[in-house]
C-alpha positions in Angstrom: 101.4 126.6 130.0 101.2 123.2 130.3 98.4 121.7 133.3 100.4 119.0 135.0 97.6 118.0 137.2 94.2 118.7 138.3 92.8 118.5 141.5 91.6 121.1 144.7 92.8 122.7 147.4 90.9 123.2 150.5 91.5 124.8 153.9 88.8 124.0 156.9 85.8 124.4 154.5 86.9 126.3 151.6 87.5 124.3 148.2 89.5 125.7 145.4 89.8 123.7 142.1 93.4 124.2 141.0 95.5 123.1 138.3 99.5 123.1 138.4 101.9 123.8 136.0 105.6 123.0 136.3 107.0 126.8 137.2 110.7 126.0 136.2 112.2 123.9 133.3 115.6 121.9 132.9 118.0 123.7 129.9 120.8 121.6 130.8 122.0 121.0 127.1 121.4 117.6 126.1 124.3 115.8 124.7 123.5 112.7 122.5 126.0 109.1 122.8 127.0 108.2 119.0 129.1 105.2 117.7 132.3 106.6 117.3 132.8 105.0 114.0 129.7 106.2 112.3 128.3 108.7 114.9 125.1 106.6 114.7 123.1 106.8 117.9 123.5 104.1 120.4 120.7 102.1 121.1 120.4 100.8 125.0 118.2 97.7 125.1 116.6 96.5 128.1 118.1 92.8 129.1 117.2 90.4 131.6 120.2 89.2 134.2 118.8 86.2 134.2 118.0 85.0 130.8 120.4 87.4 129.1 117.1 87.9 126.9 116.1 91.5 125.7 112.9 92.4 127.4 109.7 93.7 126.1 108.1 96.5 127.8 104.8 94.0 128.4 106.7 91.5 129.7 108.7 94.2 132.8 106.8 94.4 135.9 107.5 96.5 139.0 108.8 94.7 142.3 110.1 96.1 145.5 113.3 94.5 146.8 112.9 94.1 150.3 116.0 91.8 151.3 118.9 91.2 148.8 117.5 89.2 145.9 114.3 88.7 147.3 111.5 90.8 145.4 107.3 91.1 145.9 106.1 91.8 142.8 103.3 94.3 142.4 100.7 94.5 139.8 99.6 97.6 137.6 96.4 97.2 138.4 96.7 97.1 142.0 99.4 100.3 142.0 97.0 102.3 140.1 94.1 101.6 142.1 96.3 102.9 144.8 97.3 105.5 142.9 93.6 107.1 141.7 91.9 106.5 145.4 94.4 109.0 146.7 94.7 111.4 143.9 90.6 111.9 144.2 91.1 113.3 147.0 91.3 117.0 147.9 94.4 118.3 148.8 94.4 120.1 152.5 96.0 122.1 154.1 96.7 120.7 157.1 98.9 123.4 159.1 99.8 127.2 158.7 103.5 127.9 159.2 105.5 130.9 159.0 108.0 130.5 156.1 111.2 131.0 157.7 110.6 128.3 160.0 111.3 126.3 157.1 115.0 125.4 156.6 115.5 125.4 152.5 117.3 122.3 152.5 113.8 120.8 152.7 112.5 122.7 149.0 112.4 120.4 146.2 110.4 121.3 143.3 108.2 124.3 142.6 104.5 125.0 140.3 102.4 127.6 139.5 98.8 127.2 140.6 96.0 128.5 138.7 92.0 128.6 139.5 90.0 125.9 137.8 86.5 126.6 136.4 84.7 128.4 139.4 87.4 128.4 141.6 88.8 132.2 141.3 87.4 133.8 144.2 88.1 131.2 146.8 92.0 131.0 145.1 91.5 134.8 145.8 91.0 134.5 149.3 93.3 132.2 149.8 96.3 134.2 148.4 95.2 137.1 150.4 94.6 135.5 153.5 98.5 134.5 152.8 99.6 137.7 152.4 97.9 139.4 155.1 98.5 136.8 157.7 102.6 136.3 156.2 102.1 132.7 156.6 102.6 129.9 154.4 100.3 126.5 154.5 101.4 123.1 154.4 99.6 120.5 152.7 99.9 116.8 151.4 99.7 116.0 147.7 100.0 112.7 145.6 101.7 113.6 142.0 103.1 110.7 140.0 102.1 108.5 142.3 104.5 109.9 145.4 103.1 111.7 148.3 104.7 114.9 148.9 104.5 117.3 151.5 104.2 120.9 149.5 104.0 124.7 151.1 101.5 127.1 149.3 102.1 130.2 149.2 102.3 133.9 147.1 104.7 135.2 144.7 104.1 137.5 142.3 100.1 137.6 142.9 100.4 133.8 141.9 99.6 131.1 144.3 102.8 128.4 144.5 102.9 125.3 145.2 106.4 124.1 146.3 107.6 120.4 147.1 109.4 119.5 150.1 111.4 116.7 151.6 110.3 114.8 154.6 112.4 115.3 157.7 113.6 111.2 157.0 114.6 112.5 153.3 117.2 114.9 154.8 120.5 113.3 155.5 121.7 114.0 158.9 124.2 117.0 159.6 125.9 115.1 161.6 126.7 112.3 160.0 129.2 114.7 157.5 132.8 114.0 157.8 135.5 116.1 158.9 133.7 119.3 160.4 135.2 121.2 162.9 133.6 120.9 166.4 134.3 124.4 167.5 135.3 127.7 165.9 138.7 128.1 165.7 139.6 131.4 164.2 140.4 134.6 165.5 138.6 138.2 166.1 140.7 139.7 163.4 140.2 136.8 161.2 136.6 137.0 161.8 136.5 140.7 161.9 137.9 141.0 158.3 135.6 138.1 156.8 132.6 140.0 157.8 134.6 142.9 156.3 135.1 141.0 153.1 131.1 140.1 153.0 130.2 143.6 153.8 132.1 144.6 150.3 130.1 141.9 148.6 127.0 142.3 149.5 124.4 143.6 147.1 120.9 143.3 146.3 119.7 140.0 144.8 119.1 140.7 141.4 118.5 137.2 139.7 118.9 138.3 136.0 122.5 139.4 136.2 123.3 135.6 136.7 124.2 133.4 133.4 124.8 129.9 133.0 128.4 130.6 131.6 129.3 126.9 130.9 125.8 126.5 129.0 126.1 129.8 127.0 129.7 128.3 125.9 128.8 124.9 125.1 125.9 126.0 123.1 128.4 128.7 121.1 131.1 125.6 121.0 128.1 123.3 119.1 127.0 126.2 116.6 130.8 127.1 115.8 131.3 123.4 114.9 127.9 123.0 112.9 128.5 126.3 111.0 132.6 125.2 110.5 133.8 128.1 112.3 136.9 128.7 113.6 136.5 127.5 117.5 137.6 130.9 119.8 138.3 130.0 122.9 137.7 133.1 125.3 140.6 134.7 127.6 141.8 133.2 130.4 140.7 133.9 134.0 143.0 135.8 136.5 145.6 133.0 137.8 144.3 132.2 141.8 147.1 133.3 143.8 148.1 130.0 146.1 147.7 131.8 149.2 147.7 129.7 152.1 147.9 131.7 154.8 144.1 132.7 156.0 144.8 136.4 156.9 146.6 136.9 154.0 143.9 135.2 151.7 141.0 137.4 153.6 143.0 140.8 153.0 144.0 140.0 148.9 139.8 139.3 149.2 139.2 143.2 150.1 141.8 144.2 147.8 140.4 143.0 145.1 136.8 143.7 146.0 137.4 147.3 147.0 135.0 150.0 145.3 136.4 151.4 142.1 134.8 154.7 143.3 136.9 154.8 146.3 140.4 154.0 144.5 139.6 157.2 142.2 138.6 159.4 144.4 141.9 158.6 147.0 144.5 159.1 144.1 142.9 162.1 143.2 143.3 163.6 147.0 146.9 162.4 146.7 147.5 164.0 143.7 145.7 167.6 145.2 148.0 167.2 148.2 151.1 167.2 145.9 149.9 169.6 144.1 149.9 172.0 147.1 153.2 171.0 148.5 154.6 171.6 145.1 153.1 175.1 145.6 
């Protein structure tokens, strides 16, 4: 697994050396631009505004645009010296939280920590002091050149390190249009939603969910690079344009009901016939 970064961990005066590896990966399928006249690959070239020149990568530098049109310009030199002074530095932990305190709206991006040479007891200790305690810690952590606030904690015997936003990263609830104030629905309405989610819930089990649209688009490519007919799979069950909410709720637990429990009532309906008949 690929190390990402190196660096250590430390909690009042306990150092772990750590490295992190990325613990998800992107397979969105990536789709390629061609000229559609010889589906040879575009090129995008780098020009300047200005100049209307094309730009070489020695001659770009980074700037920060602090009123419109109005830039300060910011050497490499200075950005990485910025850059290593606070990745040196050991990463903290700076507050133990418990982890439902922690809205997910503020989880960005998770890794996989593993001890570095030496560090496997006090990563040890540190995972078990996790579980024991059920708390998670929260720490501050410079990777590609960004400071990020991260939560450490177990899962699956693994220590984890997850990104999160800052409170000014998260957009403000109540700035989104058009939400109700107040609830305006009533007890049967609500009654039969909770209904309706009581039929669906289940255990989570994340490998019984597929990226359907990726497993088709992949099929789609290989049926067109092999020159296979193209089959296009069955159409989906029409939505019914209900508009009414009680209606829409009820056609909900229709459709949702347990098989088991459609079986087993036709099959008392057909024993009570039976003994009428008799």
């Amino acid at each position: 697994m690929h190390t990402m970064w190196k660096g250590s961990i430390s909690f009042g005066l306990v150092n772990i050396p750590i490295k992190l590896h990325a613990a998800t990966e992107d397979k969105d399928v990536k789709l390629r631009t061609l000229h559609k006249k010889c589906h040879a690959p575009i090129k995008y070239e780098k020009v300047c505004s200005a100049c209307e020149e094309e730009v070489k990568p020695e001659d770009i530098v980074k700037a920060y645009e602090y009123t419109k049109g109005k830039f300060v310009v910011l050497d490499d030199e200075d950005l990485e010296k910025l850059r290593k002074e606070n990745e040196d530095k050991a990463v903290e932990i700076i507050d133990f939280v418990k982890m439902e305190e922690i809205d997910p709206i503020y989880y960005d991006k998770t890794y996989y920590m593993s001890p570095h040479e030496g560090g496997g007891k006090a990563y040890s200790l540190l995972r078990k002091a996790l579980e024991e305690s059920a708390k998670v810690g929260l720490a501050k952590i410079i990777i590609r050149a960004k400071e990020q606030l991260a939560v450490i904690r177990v899962y699956k015997n693994t220590l984890v390190m997850e990104t999160i936003h800052y409170p000014d990263e998260v957009r403000a609830a109540e700035d989104v249009p058009n939400v109700p104030s107040g609830d305006k629905v009533t007890k049967k309405e609500l009654d039969t939603a909770i209904l309706l989610i009581d039929q669906l819930t289940t255990e989570f089990e994340p490998e019984k969910y597929k990226d359907d649209y990726r497993t088709a688009l992949l099929d789609l490519i290989e049926a067109k690079r092999t020159g296979n007919k193209v089959v296009t799979s069955a159409e989906k069950e029409v939505k019914s344009n209900v508009t009414d909410l009680m209606a829409a709720l009820q056609a909900s637990i229709d459709r949702t009901k347990p098989v088991k429990e459609t079986k087993t009532r036709k099959r008392t309906t057909t024993k009570a016939k039976e003994r009428k008949q008799a």
